[in-house]
C-alpha positions in Angstrom: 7.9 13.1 5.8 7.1 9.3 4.6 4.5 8.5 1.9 3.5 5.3 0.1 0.2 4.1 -1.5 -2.4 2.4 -0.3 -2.4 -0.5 -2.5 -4.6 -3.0 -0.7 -6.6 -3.2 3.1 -7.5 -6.2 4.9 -9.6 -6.3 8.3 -11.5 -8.9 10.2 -13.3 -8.5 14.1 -16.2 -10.0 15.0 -19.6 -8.8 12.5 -16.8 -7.3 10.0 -15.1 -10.4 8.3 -13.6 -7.8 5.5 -12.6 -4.6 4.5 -15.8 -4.1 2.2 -18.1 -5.0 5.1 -16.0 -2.5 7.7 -16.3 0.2 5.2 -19.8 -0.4 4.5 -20.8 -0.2 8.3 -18.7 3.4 8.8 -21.0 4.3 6.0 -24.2 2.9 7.9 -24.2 -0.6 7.0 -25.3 -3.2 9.2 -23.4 -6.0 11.3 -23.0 -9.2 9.9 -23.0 -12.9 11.4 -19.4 -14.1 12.1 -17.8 -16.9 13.4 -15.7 -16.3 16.9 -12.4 -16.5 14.7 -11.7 -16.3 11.3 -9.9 -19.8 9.4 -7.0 -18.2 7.3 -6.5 -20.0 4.0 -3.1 -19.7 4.3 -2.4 -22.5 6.7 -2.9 -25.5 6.4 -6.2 -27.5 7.8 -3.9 -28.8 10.7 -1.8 -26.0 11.0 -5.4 -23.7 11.2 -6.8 -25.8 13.7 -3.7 -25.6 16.0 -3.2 -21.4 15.4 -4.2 -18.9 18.3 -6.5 -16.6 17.8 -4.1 -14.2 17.3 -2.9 -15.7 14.0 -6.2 -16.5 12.9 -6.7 -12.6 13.2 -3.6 -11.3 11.7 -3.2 -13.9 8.6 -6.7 -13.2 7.9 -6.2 -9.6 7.2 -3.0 -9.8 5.5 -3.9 -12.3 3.4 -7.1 -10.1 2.8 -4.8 -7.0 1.9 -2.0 -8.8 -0.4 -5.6 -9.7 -2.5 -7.0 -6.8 -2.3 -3.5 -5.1 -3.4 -2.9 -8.0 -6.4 0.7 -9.0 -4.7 2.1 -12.3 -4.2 1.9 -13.1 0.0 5.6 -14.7 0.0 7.2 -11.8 -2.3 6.5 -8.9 0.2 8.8 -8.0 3.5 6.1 -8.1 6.3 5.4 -6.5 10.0 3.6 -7.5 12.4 2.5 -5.5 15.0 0.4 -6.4 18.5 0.2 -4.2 21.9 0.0 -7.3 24.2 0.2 -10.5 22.1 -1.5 -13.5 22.7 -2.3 -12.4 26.5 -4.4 -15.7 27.1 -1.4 -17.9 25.8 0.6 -15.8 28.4 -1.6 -16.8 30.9 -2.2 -20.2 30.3 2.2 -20.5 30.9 2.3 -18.4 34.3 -0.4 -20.4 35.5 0.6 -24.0 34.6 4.5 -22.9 35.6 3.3 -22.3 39.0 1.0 -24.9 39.6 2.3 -28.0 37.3 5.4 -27.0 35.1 5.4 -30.6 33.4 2.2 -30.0 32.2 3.1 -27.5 29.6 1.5 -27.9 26.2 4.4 -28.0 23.5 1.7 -26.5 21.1 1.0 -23.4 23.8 4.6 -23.1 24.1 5.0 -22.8 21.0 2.9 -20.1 20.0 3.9 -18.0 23.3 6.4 -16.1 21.5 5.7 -12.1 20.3 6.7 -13.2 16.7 4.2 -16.2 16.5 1.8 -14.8 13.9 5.1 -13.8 11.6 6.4 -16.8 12.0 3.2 -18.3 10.9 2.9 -16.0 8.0 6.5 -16.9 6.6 5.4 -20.4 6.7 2.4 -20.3 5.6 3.5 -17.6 2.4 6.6 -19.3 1.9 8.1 -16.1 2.5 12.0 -15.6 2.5 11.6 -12.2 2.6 12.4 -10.2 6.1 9.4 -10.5 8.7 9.6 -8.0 12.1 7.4 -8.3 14.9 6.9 -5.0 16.6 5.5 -4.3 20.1 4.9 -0.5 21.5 2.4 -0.4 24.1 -0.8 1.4 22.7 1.9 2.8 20.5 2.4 -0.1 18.7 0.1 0.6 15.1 1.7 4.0 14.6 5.7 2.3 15.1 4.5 -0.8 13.1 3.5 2.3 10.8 6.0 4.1 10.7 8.6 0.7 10.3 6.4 0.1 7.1 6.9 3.6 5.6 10.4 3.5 6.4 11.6 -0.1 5.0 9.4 1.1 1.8 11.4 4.5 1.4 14.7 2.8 1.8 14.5 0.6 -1.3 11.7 -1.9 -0.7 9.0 -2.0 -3.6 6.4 -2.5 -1.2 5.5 -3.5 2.3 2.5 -5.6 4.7 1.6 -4.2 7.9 -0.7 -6.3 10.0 -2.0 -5.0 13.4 -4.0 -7.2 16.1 -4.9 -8.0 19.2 -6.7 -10.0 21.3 -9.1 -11.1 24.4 -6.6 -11.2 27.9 -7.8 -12.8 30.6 -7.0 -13.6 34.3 -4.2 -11.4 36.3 -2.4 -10.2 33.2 -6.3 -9.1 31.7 -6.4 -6.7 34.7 -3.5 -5.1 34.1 -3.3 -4.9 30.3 -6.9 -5.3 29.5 -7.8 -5.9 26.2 -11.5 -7.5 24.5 -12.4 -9.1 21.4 -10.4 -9.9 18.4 -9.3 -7.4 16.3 -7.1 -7.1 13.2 -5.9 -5.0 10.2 -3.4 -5.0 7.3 -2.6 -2.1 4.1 -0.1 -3.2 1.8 2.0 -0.3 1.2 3.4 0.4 -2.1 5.3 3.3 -3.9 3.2 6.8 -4.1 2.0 8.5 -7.1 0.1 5.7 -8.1 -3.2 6.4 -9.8 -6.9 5.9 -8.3 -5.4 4.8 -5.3 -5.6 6.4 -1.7 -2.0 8.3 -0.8 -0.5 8.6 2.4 2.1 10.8 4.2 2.8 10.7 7.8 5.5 12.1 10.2 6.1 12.3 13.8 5.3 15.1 15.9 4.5 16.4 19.5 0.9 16.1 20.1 -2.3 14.5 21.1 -4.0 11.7 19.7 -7.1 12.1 17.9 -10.2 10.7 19.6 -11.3 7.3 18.3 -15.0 8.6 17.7 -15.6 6.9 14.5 -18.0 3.8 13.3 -14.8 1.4 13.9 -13.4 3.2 16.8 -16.9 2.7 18.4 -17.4 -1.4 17.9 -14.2 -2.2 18.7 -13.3 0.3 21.2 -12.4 -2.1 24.2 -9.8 -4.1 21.9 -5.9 -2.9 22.5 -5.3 -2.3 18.6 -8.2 -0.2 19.0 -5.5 2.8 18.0 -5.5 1.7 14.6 -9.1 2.6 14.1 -9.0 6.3 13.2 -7.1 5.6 10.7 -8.9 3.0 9.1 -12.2 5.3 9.9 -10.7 7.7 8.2 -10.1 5.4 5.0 -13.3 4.5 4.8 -15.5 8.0 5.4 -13.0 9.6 2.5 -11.0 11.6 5.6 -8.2 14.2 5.3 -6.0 13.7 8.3 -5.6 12.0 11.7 -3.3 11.6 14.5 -2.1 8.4 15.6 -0.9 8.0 19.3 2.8 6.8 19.0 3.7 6.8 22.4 4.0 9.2 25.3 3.3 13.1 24.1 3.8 11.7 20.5 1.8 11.4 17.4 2.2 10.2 14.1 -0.1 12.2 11.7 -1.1 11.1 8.6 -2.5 12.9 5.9 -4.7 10.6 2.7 -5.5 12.0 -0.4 -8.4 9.7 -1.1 
């Protein structure tokens, strides 16, 4: 069994541009106005301009959750995690490569790669500390998870985990459909602190638990959508969930709030 703190959350989709305002509407707040895409402070006005939507999504809430949790962005080892990536980047390249290779945008290419959004963090941090980029299917939250938990427990004084995803469109969308914009982040630190939510979580055989809450509702079309019992459960002052972390397996995780 793995356990860490809860030390700070960040979150941003569209009508929830925090944490406060996420766990406000799983208590029965309203919606509020948003812009498509949040504009990460973290980069540069250039460098914010030229960023996917997918690092918009995933800087915003990590830089949201190293706040909340009082840390320095460059000093902590960071993973990013994402089901599909930036799915309409991916798109944009099959299609241009088969109709007009030449035309390629360096910028595109650029940001086609899984580990855009940690490069982008590093950067933008001025991190030197280790980044990983995970990908695991619907799976992906609970391994990201579970990488966090374990890079904490062998020596690291605490650790960001940023989940998103993304809109896909065109052939890809059909086959790995995804909607919205969607992204969390806890910086996880060591447990026993004090007046701070604590986690455990393990492995097992299992089943999922059904994504039923406020969260799980709104952004229930999105492919980091697994994510959201968890953070439903942070917010309503839950016990336990279980987190699907791939085929027949689960991740539980138990808070005490």
């Amino acid at each position: 069994m793995l356990a860490a703190t809860i030390e700070g959350i960040g979150f941003w989709t569209q009508g929830l541009p925090s944490w406060d305002a996420a766990a406000g509407f799983v208590r029965g707040g309203a919606l509020q106005d948003t812009g498509a895409r949040p504009a990460p402070q973290l980069l540069a006005a250039n460098e914010r301009r030229r960023a996917p939507d997918t690092v918009a999504v995933s800087l915003e809430a990590a830089l949201a959750a190293c706040t909340a949790a009082g840390r320095e962005p460059a000093s902590l080892p960071s993973i990013f995690t994402s089901t599909y990536g930036d799915l309409a980047i991916s798109d944009y390249m099959c299609t241009t490569l088969a109709s007009d290779p030449t035309a390629i945008s360096p910028t595109k290419f650029h940001n086609s790669v899984h580990n855009a959004a940690a490069g982008y963090w590093t950067i933008g941090a001025g991190a030197m500390t280790p980044a990983t980029a995970i990908s695991a299917s619907l799976g992906s939250f609970a391994q990201g998870l579970l990488e966090a938990l374990v890079q904490r427990a062998a020596g690291m004084d605490a650790v960001l985990l940023a989940g998103y995803d993304a809109r896909s469109v065109g052939p890809l969308g059909r086959v790995a459909p995804s909607q919205g914009l969607l992204g969390g982040a806890l910086v996880l630190g060591a447990p026993g602190q004090a007046g701070k939510p604590q986690l455990r979580a393990w492995l097992d055989d299992g089943t999922p638990s059904p994504g039923e809450g406020p969260l799980s509702r709104h952004v229930a079309a999105n492919a980091m959508a697994p994510m959201l019992p968890l953070f439903d459960l942070i917010a309503a002052g839950g016990e336990r969930v279980a987190l699907y972390a791939g085929p027949g397996r689960v991740l539980r995780v138990e808070l005490q709030q």
